[in-house]
N, C-alpha and C positions, 0 to 999 in steps of 0.2 A: 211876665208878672201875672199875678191868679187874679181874677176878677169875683167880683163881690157873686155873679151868675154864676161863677165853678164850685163858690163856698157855699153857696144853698143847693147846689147839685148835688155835693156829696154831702150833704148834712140831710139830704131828702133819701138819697140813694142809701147812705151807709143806715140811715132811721127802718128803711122797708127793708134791705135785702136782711139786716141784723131780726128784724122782727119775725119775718118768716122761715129765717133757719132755725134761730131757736124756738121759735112757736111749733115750727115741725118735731124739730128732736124733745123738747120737752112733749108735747102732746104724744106723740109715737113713743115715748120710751114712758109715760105714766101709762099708759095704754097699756104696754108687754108687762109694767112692772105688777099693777093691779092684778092680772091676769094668772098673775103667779110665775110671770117667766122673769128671773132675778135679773138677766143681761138688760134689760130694760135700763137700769139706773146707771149703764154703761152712757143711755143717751141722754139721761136726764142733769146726771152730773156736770158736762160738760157745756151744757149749753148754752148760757151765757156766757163765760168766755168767749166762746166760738164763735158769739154773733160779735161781740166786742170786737176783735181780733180781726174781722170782716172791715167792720168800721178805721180802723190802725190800718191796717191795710191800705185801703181806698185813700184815708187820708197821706200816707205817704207816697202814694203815686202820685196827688196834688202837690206834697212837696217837691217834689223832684225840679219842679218847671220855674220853682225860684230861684233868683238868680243868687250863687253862692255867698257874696256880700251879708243879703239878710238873713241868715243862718248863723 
């Protein structure tokens, strides 16, 4: 069974690691875009998503450990 301590762990975990990937690829790819290098919004586009998707992630590896009934 997932305890109330694994639901605020990935709700903390998937909050930071989601913030600093898309923090990184947005900031680095507004950086190259400004700059005049167009691949830049190669990283910019994408980044939310990708921190989401972080998040989905994490949260289904917590699901795995319920037991199949509550699903």
């Amino acid at each position: 069974m997932v305890t109330r301590e694994e639901i605020l762990v990935l709700g903390l975990t998937a909050g930071t690691v989601g913030s600093l990937v898309g923090g990184l690829m947005l900031g680095v790819g507004l950086g190259m875009a400004v700059q005049g290098a167009h691949i830049g919004w190669l990283l910019v586009i994408p980044a939310a998503p990708i921190s989401g998707m972080l998040g989905y992630a994490l949260a289904r590896k917590l699901a795995k450990k319920l037991p199949p009934t509550v699903l």
